[in-house]
N, C-alpha and C positions, 0 to 999 in steps of 0.2 A: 549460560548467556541466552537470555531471548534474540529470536530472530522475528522483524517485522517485515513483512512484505506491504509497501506501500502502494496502492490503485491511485490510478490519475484524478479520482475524485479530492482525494487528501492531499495530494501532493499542488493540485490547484486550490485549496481552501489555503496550508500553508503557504502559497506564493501571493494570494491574492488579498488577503485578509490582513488588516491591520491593527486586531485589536490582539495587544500581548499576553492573553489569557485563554486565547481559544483554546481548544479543546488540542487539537492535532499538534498546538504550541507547546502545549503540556506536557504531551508523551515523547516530542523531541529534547525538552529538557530534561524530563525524570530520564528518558532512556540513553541520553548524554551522559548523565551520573551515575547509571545504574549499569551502562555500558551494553547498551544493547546494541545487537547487528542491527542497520538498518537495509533495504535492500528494495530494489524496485527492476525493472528492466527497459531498457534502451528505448519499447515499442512506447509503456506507458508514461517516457520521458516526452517522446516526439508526441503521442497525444496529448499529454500535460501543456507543450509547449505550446500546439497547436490551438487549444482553447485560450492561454493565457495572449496569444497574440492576438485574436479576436477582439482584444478593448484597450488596441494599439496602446497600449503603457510600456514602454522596455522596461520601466522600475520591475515588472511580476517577471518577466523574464530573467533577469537580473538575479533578483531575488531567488527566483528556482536553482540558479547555478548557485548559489551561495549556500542554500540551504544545502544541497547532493556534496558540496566538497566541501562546508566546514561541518556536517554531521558525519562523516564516511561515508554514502550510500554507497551498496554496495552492488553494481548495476550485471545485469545479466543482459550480455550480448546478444546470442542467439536461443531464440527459447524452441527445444526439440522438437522437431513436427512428429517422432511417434508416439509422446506425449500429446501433439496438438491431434492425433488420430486418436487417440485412446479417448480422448474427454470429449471429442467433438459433437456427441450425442447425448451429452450429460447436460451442459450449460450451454447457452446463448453464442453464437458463434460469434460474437463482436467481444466476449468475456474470456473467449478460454484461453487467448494469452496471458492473461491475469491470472488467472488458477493455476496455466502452465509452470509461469515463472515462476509463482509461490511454492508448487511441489518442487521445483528443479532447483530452486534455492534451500531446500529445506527448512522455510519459514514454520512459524509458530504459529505466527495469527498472517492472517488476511486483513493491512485495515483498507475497509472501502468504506463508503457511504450508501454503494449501491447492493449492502445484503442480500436483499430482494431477488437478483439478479445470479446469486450465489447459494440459493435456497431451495436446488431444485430435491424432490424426494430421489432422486436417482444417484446425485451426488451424497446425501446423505445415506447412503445405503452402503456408499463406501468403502465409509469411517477411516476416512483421511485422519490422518496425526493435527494436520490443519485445522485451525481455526479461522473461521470468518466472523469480524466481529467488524462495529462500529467504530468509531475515536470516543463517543460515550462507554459505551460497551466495554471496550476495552479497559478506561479510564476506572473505572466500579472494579471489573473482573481483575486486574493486575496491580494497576499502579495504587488506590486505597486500599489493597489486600497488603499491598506491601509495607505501605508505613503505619497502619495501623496496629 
């Protein structure tokens, strides 16, 4: 079973976005079907929240809770601070509860939108089990690997 750790990048594109086909829309339903963990953490829920309340609409909010309890998310409470010492000189210090949660979950992939952010030589030096990928990226790498 794939594990996905989801960044508040995607987790605000699926609450915000109304067109049925998006990309982040996709991988909630192949991996609905396909039975995938999904997983994010408590920190990038309240940030999630925090942007979506910015364009005062309760429908995105709404919507966020809908999406976390009819997919399973599977939320990670406290993300370990000697994980948050060990990585704090690898990424971006606004990121590394992101990467935290993703190793302390034992995710598969990282999806974010902000790769970039995730791409330092130092973390790559690693060689984390982890993947950080796109919702495209991903989409190519797993889900048309898988029904083709």
């Amino acid at each position: 079973m794939l594990k996905i750790f989801f960044d508040a990048d995607v987790l605000f594109s699926l609450s915000y976005t109304k067109n049925p086909m998006s990309g982040t829309k996709r991988i909630i339903l192949q991996g609905y079907l396909e039975k995938y963990s999904f997983m994010t953490s408590a920190k990038v829920i309240e940030e999630t929240r925090k942007n979506l309340s910015s364009y005062n609409n309760p429908d995105y909010l709404e919507r966020l809770g809908e999406i976390l309890e009819d997919f399973n998310f599977w939320v990670i409470k406290i993300i370990d601070e000697k994980l948050v010492d060990l990585y704090k000189d690898i990424i971006h210090e606004k990121d590394i509860h992101v990467l935290v949660g993703a190793i302390q979950s034992s995710a598969d992939y990282l999806l974010t939108f902000n790769k970039k952010h995730f791409s330092t030589q130092r973390l790559k030096k690693l060689n984390l089990k982890l993947q950080v990928v796109t919702p495209k990226e991903f989409i190519k790498k797993v889900i048309l690997t898988q029904t083709s």
